[in-house]
C-alpha positions, 0 to 999 in steps of 0.5 A: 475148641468148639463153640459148644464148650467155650464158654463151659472152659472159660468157666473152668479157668474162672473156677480155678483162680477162685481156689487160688483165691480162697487159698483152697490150692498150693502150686499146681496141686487140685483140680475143678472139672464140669461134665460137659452138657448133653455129651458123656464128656468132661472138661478137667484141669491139665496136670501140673500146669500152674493156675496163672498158666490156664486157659480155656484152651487148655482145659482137657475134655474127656470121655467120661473114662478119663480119656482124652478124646482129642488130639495133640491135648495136653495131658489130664489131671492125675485125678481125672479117673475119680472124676470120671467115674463119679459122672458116671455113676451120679448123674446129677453131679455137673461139677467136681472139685479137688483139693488139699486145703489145709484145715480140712485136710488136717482132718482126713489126715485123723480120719475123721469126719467133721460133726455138726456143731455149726449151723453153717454145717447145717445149711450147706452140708446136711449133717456131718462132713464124712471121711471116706476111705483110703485111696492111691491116686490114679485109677478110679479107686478114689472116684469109687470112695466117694460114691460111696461115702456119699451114698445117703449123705446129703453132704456135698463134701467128702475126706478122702483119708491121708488125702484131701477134700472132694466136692460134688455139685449140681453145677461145677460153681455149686462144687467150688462153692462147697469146697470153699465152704468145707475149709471154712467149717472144718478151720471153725470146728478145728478152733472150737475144739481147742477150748474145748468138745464142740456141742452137736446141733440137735438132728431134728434141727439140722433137718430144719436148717437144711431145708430152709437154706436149700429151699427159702434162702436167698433171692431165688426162693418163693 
């Protein structure tokens, strides 16, 4: 383990456990990865290793291809080649996040993206949640459904059909936060929907609350 990415895989293990306790992951399914910074690298869970057996030693860096890139490593997570491939093809994404959570993976398995009736919606995802195509794990083609649902969606959140959920971030805290953000949502509007049609916030307004959130909210604004 280098001095470079230490702390990036400690963060990692970090990021893990907050999966486990947002109750996102079950046994050893999901994963969080982090493109390793000034290096066309990616640090990645190792398959079907349990989340209290992770160490920052443990996590597999990778070419950003999806192959390991050291020796006697243990093997990367099934999905690594998704998430490979969004590195390379969004430069702004630093951190991706999959998993199965249980509400909204309920609706990938309907395919159908989650509207926005929810202000929360608003402020975190832009706009609807989309569901994006069918993919078999594996390869890149997963990667390649997520690029492209989210191309013109300022969503950082996408439904992979039959699957599960992806999240993207600008860095990999940003990516779980979405994530836990997702299931939240996706549980509310589920629940909205068994007393009756959910109401659509106006366009016009989720431009606004969007904007507010990701611009005057919180300490860090102006």
């Amino acid at each position: 383990m280098s001095p470079s990415d230490s702390g990036l895989r400690a963060e990692l293990v970090d990021l893990h456990r907050e999966l486990v306790r947002s109750q996102l992951v079950v046994w050893t399914a999901g994963n969080v990865s982090a493109r390793v910074p000034g290096a066309d690298l990616m640090l990645i869970k190792p398959s079907g290793v349990p989340y209290d057996e992770l160490t920052a030693e443990s996590m597999v860096l990778c070419d950003l291809y999806g192959k390991p890139v050291q020796q006697d490593t243990l093997k990367p997570s099934s999905d690594v080649f998704a998430h490979a491939y969004v590195y390379r093809h969004r430069a702004d994404v630093q951190g991706v996040v999959h998993t199965h959570s249980t509400y909204a993976t309920a609706w990938a398995a309907r395919g159908e993206s989650i509207p926005c009736v929810l202000t929360a919606m608003a402020d975190e995802f832009g706009g609807e949640i989309p569901i994006g195509p069918f993919a078999l794990i594996g390869g890149d083609d997963i990667g390649r459904g997520i690029v492209a649902t989210l191309d013109g969606h300022r969503s950082p959140a996408v439904l992979l059909r039959n699957h599960g959920v992806f999240t993207i971030g600008g860095t990999p805290r940003a990516a779980v936060k979405a994530a836990v953000m997702c299931e939240d949502v996706a549980r509310t509007v589920h629940v909205a929907r068994q007393l009756g049609e959910p109401v659509p916030i106006d366009p016009a307004h989720v431009d606004q609350l969007f904007d507010r959130y990701q611009n005057a909210y919180g300490q860090g604004a102006p």
